[in-house]
C-alpha positions in Angstrom: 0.0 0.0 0.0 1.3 3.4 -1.4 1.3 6.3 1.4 -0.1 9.5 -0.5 0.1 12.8 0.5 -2.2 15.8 -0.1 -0.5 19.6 -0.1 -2.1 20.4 3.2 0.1 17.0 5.0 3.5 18.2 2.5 3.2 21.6 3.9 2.6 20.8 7.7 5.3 18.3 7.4 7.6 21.1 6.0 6.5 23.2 8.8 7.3 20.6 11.2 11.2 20.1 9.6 12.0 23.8 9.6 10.8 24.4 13.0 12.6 21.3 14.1 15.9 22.8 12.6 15.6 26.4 14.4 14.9 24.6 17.5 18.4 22.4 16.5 20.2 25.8 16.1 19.0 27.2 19.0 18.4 25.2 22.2 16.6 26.6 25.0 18.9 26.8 28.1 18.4 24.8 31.1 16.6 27.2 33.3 14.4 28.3 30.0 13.7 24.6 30.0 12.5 23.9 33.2 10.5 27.5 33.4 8.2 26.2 30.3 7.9 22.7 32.4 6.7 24.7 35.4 4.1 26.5 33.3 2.6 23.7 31.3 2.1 21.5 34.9 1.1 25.1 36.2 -1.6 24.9 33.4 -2.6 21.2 33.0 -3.6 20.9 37.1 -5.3 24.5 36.4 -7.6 22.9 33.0 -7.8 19.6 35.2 -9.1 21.2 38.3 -11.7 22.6 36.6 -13.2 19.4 35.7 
């Protein structure tokens, strides 16, 4: 079975690659890192809480 892509998945994927190879260039530093980890749990017990 042949895989086929439509434009919209070729252009998401490209999306994907080129904001993979920023991301390669320029890694966040450790304390960035674990700032952004704080705020997403910060956010997931908030969205879960409110179940």
């Amino acid at each position: 079975m042949e895989i086929i892509l439509n434009d919209y998945h070729k252009k998401v994927n490209a999306e994907k690659l080129a904001s993979m190879a920023y991301w390669m260039k320029h890694p966040l530093s450790r304390n960035e890192s674990l700032r952004r980890l704080k705020l997403l749990r910060e956010q997931r017990l908030a969205s879960q809480s409110n179940w």
